[in-house]
LUMVOMAR-459798 format. One record per residue: residue number from 1; x, y, z of N, C-alpha, C, O, CB in turn. Coordinates in Angstrom, 2 decimals. Glycine has a CB too. Layout:
# residues N
+------+---------+---------+---------+---------+---------+---------+---------+---------+---------+---------+---------+---------+---------+---------+---------+
! logu !      nX !      nY !      nZ !     caX !     caY !     caZ !      cX !      cY !      cZ !      oX !      oY !      oZ !     cbX !     cbY !     cbZ !
+------+---------+---------+---------+---------+---------+---------+---------+---------+---------+---------+---------+---------+---------+---------+---------+
!  NUM !       X !       Y !       Z !       X !       Y !       Z !       X !       Y !       Z !       X !       Y !       Z !       X !       Y !       Z !
...
+------+---------+---------+---------+---------+---------+---------+---------+---------+---------+---------+---------+---------+---------+---------+---------+
//
This chain:
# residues 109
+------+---------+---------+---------+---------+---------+---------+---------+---------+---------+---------+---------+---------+---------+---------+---------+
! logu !      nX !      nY !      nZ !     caX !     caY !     caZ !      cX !      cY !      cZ !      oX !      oY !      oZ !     cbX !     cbY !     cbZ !
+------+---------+---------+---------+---------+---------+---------+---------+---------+---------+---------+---------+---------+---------+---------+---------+
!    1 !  -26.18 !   77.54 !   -7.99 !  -27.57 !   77.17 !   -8.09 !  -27.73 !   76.20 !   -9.25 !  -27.58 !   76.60 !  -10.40 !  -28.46 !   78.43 !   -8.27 !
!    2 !  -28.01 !   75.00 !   -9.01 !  -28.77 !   74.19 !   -9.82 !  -30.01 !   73.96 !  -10.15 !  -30.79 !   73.73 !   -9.23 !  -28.59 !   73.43 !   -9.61 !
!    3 !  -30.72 !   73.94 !  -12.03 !  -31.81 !   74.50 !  -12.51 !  -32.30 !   73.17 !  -12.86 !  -31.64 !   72.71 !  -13.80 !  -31.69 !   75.61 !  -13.60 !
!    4 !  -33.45 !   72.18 !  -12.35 !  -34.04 !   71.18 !  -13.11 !  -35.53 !   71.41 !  -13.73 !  -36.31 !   71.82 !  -12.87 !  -34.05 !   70.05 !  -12.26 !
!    5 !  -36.14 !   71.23 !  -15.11 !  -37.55 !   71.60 !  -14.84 !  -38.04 !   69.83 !  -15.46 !  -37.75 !   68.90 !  -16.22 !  -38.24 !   73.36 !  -15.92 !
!    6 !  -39.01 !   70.34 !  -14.37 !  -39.70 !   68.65 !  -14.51 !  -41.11 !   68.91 !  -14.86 !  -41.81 !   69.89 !  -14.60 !  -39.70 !   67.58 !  -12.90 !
!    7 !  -41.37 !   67.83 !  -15.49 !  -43.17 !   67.67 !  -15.79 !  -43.85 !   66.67 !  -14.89 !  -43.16 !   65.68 !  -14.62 !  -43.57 !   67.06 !  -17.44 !
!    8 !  -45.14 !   66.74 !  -14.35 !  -45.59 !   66.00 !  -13.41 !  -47.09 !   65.87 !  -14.23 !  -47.75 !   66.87 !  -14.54 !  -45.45 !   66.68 !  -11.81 !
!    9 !  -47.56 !   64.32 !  -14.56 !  -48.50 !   64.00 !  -14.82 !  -49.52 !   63.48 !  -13.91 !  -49.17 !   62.80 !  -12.94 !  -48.22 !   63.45 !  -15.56 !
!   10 !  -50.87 !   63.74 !  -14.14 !  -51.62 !   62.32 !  -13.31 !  -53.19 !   62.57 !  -14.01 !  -53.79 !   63.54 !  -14.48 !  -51.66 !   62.45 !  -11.06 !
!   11 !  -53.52 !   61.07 !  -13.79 !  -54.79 !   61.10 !  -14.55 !  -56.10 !   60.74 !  -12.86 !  -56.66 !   59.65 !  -12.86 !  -54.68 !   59.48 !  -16.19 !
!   12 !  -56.25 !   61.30 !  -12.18 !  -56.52 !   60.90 !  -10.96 !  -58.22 !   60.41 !  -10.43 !  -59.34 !   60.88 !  -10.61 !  -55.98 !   62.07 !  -10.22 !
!   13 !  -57.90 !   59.74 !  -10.03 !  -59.50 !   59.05 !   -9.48 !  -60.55 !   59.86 !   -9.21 !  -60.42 !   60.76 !   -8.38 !  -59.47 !   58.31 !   -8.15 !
!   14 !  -61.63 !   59.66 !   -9.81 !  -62.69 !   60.87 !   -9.45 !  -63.11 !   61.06 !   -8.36 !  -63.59 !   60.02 !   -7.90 !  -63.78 !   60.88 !  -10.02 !
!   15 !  -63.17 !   61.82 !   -7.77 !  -63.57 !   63.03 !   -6.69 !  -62.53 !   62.48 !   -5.68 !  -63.06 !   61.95 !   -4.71 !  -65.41 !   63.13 !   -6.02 !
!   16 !  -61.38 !   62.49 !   -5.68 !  -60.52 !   62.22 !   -4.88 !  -59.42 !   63.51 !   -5.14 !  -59.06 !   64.04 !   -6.19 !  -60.07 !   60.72 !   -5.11 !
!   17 !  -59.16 !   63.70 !   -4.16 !  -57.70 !   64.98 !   -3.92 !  -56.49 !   64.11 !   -4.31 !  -56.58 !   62.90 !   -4.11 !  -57.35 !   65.67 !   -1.92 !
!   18 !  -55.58 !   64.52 !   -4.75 !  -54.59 !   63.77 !   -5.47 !  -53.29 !   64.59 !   -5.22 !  -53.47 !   65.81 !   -5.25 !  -54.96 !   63.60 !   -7.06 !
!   19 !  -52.07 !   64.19 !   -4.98 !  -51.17 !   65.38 !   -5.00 !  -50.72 !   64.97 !   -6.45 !  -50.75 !   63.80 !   -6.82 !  -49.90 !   65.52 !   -3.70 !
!   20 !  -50.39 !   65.77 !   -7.05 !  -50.04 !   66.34 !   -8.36 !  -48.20 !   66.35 !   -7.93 !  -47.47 !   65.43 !   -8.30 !  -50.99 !   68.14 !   -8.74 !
!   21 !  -47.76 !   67.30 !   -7.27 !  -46.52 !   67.90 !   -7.16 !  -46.02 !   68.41 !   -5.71 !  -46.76 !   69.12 !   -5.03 !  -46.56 !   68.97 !   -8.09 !
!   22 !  -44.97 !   68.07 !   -5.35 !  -44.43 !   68.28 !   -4.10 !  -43.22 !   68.89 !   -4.14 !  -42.33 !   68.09 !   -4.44 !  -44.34 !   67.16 !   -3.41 !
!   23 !  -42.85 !   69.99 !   -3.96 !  -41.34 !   70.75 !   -3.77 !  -40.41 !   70.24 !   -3.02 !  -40.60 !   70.00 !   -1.83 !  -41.36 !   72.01 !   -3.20 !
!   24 !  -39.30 !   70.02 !   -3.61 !  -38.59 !   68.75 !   -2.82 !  -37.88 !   69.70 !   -1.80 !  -38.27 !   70.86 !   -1.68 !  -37.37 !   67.61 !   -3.85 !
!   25 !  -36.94 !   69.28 !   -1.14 !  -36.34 !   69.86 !    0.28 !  -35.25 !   70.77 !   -0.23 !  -34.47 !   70.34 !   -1.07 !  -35.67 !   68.63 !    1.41 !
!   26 !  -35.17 !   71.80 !    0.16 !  -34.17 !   72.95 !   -0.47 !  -34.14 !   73.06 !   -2.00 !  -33.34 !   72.64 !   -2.82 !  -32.64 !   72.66 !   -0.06 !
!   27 !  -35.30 !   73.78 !   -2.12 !  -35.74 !   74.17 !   -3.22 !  -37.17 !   74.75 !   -3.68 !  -38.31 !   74.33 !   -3.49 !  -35.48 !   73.29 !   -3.77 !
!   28 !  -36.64 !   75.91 !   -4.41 !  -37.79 !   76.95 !   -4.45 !  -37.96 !   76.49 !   -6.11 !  -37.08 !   76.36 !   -6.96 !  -37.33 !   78.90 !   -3.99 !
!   29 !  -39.47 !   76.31 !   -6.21 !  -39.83 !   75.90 !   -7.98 !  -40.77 !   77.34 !   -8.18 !  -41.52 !   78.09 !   -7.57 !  -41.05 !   73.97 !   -8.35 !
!   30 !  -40.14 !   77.12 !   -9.50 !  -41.59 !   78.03 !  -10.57 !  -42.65 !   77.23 !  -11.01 !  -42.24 !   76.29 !  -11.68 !  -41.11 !   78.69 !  -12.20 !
!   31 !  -43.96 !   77.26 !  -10.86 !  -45.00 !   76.43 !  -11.59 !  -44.97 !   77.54 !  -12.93 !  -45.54 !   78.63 !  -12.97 !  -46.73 !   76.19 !  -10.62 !
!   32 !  -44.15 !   76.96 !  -13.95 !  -44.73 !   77.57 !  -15.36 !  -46.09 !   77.47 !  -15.55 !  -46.76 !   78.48 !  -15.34 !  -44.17 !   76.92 !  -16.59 !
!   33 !  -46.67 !   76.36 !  -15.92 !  -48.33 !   75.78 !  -16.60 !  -48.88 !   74.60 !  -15.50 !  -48.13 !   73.80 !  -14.95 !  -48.14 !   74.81 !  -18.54 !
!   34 !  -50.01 !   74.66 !  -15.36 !  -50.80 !   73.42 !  -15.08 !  -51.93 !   73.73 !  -16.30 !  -52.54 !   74.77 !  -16.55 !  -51.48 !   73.29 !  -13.30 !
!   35 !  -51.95 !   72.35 !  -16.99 !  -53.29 !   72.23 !  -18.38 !  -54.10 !   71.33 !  -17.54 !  -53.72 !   70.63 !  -16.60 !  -52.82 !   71.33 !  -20.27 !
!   36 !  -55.03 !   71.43 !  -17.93 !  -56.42 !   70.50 !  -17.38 !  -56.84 !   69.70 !  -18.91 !  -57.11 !   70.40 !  -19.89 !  -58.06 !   71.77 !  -16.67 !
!   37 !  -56.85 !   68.84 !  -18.96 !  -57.44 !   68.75 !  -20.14 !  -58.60 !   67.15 !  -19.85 !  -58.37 !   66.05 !  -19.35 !  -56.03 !   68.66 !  -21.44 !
!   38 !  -59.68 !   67.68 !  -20.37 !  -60.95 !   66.52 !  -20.02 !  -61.15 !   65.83 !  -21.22 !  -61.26 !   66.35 !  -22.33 !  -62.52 !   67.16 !  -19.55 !
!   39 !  -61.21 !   64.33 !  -20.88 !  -61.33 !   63.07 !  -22.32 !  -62.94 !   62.81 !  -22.60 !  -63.52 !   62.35 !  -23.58 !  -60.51 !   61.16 !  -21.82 !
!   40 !  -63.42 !   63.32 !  -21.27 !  -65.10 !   62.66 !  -21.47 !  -65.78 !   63.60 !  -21.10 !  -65.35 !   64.76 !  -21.14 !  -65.65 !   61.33 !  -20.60 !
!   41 !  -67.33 !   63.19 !  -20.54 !  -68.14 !   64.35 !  -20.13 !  -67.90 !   65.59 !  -19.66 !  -66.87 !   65.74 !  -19.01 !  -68.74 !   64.06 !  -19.41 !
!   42 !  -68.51 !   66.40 !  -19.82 !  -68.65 !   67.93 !  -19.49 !  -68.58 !   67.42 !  -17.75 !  -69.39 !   66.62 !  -17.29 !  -70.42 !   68.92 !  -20.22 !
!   43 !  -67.43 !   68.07 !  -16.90 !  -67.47 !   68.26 !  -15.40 !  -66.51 !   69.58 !  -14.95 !  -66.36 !   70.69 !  -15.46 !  -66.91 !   66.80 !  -14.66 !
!   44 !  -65.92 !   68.93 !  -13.70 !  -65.46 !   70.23 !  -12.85 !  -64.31 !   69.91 !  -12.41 !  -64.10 !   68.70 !  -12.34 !  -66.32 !   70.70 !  -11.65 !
!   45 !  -63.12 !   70.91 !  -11.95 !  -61.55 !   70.57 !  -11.13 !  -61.65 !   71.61 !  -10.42 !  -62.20 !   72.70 !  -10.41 !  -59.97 !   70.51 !  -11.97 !
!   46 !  -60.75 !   70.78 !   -9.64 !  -60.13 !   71.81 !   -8.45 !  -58.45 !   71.80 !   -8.66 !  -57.76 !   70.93 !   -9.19 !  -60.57 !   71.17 !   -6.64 !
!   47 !  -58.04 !   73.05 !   -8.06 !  -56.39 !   72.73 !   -7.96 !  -55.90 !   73.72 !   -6.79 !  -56.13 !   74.93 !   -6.67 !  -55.44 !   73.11 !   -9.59 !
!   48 !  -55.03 !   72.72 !   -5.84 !  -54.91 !   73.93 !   -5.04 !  -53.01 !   74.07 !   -4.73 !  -52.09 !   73.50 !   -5.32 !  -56.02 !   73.68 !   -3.41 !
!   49 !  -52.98 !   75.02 !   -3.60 !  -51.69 !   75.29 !   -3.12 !  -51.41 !   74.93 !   -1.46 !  -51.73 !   75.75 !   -0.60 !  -51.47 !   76.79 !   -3.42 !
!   50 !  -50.93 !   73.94 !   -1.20 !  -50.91 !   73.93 !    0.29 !  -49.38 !   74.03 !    0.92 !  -48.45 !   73.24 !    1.00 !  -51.63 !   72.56 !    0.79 !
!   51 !  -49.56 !   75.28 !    1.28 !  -47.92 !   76.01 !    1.62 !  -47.78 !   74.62 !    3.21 !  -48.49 !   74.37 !    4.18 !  -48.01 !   78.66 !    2.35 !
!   52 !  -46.44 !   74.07 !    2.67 !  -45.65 !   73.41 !    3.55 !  -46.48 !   72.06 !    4.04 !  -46.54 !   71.61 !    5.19 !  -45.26 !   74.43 !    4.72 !
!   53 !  -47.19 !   71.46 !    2.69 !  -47.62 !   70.50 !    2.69 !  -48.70 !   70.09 !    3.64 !  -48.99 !   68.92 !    3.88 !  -46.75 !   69.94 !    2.67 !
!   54 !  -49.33 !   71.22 !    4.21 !  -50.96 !   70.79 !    5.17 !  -51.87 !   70.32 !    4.27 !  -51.78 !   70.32 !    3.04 !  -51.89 !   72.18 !    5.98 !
!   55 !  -52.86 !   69.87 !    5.03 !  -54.26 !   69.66 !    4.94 !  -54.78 !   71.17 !    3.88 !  -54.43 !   72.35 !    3.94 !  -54.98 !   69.57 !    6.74 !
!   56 !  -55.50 !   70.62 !    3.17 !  -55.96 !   71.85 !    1.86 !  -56.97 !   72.37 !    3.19 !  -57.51 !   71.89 !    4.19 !  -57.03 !   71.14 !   -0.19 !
!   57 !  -56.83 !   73.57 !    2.56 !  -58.12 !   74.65 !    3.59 !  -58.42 !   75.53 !    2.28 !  -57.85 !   75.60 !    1.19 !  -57.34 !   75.94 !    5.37 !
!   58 !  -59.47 !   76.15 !    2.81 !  -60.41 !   77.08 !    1.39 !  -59.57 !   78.23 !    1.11 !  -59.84 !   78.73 !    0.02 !  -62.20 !   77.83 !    1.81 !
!   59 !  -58.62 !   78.84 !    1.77 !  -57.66 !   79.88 !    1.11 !  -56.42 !   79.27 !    0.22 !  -55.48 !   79.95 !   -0.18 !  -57.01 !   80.77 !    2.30 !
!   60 !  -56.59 !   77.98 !    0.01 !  -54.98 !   76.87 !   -0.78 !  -55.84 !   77.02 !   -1.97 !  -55.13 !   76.96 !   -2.97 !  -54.44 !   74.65 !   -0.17 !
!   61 !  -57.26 !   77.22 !   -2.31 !  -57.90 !   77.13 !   -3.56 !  -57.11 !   78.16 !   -4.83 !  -57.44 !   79.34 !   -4.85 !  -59.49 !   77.57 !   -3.25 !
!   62 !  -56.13 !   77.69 !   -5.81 !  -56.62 !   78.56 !   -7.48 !  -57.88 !   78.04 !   -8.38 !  -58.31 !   78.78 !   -9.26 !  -55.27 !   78.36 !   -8.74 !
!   63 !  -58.29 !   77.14 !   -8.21 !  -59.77 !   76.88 !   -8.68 !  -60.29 !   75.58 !   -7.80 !  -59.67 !   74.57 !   -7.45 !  -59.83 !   76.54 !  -10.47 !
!   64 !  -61.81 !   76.04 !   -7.56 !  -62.60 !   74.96 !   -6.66 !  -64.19 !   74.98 !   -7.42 !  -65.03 !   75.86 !   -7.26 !  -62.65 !   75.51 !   -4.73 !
!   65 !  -64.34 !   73.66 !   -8.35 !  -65.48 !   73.17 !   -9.32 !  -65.27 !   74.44 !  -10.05 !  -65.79 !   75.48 !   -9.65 !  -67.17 !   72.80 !   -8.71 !
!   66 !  -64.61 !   74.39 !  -10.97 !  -64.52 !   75.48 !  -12.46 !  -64.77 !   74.41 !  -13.25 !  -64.24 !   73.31 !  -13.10 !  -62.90 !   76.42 !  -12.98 !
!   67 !  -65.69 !   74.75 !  -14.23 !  -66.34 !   73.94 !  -15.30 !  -65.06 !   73.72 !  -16.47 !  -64.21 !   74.56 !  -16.74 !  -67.81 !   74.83 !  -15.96 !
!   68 !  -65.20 !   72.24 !  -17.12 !  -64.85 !   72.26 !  -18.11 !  -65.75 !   71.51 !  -18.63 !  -66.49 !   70.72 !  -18.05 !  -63.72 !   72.04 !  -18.26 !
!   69 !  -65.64 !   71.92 !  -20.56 !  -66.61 !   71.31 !  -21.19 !  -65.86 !   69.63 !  -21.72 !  -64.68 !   69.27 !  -21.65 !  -67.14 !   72.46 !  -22.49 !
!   70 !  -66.96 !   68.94 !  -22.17 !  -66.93 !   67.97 !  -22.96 !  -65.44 !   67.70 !  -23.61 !  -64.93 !   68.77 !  -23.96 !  -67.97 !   68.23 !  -23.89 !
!   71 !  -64.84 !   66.86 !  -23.80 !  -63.24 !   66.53 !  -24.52 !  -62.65 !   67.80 !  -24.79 !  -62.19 !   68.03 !  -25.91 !  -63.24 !   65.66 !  -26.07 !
!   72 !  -62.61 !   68.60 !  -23.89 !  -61.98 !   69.43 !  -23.79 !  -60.83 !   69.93 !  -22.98 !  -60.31 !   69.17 !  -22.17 !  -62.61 !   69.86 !  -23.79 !
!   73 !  -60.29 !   71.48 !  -23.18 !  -58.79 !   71.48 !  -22.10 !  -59.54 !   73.02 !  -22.06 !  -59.93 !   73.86 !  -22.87 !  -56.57 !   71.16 !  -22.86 !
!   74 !  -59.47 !   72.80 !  -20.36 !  -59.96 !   73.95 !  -19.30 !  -59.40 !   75.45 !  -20.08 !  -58.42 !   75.69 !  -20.80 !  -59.09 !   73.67 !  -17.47 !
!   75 !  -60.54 !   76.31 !  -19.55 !  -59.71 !   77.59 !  -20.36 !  -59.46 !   77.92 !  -19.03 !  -60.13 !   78.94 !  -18.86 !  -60.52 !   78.90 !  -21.51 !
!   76 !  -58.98 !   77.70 !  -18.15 !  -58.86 !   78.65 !  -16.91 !  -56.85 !   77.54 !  -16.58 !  -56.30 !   77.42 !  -15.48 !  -60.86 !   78.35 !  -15.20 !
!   77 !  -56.38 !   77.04 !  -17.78 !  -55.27 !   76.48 !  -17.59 !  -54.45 !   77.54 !  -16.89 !  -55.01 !   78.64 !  -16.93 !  -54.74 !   75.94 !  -18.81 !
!   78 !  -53.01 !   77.53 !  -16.12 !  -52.45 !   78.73 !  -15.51 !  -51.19 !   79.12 !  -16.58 !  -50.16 !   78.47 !  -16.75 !  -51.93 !   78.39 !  -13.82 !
!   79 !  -51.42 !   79.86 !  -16.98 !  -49.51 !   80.42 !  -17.40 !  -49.51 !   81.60 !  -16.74 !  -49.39 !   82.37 !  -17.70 !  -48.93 !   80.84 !  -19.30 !
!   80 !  -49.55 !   82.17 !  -15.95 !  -48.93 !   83.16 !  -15.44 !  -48.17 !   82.24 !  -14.15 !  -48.71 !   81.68 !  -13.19 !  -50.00 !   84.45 !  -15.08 !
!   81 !  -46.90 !   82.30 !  -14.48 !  -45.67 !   81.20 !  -13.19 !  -45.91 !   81.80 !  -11.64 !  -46.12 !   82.97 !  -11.32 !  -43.38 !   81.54 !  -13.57 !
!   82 !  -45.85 !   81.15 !  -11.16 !  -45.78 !   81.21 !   -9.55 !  -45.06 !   80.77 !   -9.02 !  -44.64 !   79.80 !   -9.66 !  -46.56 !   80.83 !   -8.87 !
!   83 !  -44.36 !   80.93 !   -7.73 !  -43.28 !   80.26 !   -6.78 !  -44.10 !   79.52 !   -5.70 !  -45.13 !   79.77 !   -5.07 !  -42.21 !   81.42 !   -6.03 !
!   84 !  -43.26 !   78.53 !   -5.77 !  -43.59 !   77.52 !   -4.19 !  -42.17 !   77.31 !   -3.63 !  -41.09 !   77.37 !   -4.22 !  -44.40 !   75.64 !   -4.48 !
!   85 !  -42.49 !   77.01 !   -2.18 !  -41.45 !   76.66 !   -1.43 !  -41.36 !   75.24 !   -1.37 !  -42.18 !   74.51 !   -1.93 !  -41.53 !   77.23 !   -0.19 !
!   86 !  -40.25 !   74.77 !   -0.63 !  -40.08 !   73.48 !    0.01 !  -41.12 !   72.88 !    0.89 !  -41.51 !   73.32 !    1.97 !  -38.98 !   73.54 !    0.75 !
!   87 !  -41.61 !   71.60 !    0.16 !  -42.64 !   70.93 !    1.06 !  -44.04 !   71.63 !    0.65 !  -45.03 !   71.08 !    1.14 !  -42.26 !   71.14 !    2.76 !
!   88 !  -44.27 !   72.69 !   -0.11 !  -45.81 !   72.98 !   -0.60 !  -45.94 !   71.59 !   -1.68 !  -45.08 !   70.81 !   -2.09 !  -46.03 !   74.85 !   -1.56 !
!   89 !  -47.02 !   71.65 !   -1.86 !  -48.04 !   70.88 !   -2.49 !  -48.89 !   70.95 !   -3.18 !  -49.91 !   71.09 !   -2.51 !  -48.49 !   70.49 !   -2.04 !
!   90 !  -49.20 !   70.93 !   -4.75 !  -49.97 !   71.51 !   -5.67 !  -51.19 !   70.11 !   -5.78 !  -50.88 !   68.97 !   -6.16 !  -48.95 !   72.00 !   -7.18 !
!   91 !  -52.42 !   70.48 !   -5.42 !  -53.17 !   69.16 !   -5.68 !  -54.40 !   69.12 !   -6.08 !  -55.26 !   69.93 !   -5.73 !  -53.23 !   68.42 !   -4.69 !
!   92 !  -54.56 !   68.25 !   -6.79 !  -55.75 !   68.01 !   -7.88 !  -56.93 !   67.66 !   -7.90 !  -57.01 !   66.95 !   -6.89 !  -55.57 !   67.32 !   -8.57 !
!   93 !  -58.02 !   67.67 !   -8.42 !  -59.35 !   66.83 !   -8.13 !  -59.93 !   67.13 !   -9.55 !  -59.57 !   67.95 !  -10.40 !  -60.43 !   67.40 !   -6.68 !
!   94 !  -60.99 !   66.18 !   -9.55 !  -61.58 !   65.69 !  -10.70 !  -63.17 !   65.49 !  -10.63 !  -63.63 !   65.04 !   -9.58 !  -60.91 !   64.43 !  -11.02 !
!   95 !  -64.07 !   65.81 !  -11.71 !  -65.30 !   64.91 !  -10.90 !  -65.72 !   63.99 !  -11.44 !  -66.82 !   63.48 !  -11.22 !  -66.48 !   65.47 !  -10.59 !
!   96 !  -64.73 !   63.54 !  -12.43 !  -64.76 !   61.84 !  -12.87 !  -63.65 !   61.86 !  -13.17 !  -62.80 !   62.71 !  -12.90 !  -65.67 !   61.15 !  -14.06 !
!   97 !  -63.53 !   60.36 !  -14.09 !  -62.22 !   59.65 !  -14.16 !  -61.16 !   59.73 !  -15.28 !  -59.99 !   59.36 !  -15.30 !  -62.51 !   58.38 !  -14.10 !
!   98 !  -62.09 !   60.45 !  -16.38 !  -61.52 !   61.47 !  -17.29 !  -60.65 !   62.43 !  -17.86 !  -60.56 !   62.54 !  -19.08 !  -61.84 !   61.80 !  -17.30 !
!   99 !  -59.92 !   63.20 !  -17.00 !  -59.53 !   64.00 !  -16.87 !  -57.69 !   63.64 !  -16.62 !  -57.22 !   62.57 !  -16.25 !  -60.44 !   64.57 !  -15.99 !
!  100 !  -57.14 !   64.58 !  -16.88 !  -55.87 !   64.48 !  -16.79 !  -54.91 !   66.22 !  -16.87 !  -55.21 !   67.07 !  -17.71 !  -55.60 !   63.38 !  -18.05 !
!  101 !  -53.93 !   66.40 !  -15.96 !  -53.40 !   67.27 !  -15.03 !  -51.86 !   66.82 !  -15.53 !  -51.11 !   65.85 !  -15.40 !  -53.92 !   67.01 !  -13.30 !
!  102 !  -51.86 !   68.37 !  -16.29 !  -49.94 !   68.17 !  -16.63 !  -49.60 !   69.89 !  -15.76 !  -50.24 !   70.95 !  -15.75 !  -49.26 !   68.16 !  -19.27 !
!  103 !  -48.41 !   69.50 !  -15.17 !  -47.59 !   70.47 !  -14.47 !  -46.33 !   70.39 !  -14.99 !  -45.72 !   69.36 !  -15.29 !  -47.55 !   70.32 !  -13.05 !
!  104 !  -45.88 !   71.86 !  -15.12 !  -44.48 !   71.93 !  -15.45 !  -43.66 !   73.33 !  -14.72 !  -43.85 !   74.55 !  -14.78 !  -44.44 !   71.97 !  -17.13 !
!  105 !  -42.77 !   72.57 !  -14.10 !  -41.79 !   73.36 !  -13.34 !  -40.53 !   73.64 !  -13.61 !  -40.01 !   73.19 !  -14.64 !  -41.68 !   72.95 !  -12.34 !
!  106 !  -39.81 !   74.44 !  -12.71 !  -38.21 !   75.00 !  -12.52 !  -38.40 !   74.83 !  -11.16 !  -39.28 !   75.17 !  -10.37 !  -37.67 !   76.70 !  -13.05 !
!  107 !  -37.12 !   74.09 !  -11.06 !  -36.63 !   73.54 !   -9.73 !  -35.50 !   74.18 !   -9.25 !  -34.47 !   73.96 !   -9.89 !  -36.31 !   72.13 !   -9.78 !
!  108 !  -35.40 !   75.06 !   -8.10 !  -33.94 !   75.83 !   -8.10 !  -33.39 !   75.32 !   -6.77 !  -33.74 !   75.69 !   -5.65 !  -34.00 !   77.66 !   -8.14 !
!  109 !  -32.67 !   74.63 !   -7.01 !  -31.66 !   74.17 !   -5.91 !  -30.65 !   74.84 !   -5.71 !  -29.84 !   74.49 !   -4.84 !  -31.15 !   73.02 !   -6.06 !
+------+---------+---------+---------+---------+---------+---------+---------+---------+---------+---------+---------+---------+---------+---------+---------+
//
């Protein structure tokens, strides 16, 4: 078994779904952390899970419009790690242009 952990950034267009992170092909990752952290006005994120890379549906939601304040970093950031499979999809939204989405994984090949 080979162990890579990678960081995945993005600062993503407001109110647009964004993929953040994609599990590459034969390979199960740990999501250690996703931080939210907001540069400007007080708004909202979403972040979801879409097992085997579908279309997001309302059960892929870990947060959908959770407030963050003003130049701030979300208190609802994740450290408790989770597993994804091959081909899930961790993805992002914003409700402005502000905002910026760090992920950090273990990649087990």
């Amino acid at each position: 078994m080979t162990v890579v952990y990678v960081t995945q950034q993005s600062n993503p267009a407001a109110t647009t779904a964004t993929d953040l992170y994609t599990v590459p092909t034969v390979s199960v990752s740990k999501i250690v952390t996703i931080t939210v952290c907001n540069q400007g006005v007080a708004g909202s994120f979403r972040i979801s899970r879409s097992v085997g890379g579908g279309a997001t549906v309302a059960k892929d939601y870990l947060f959908y419009d959770a407030p963050i304040a003003a130049s701030g970093t979300a208190p609802y950031v994740i450290t408790t790690p989770f597993f994804a499979n091959t081909a899930d999809k961790i993805r992002i939204y914003a409700s402005h242009a502000n905002m910026s989405f760090q992920l950090d994984a273990q990649e087990n090949t």
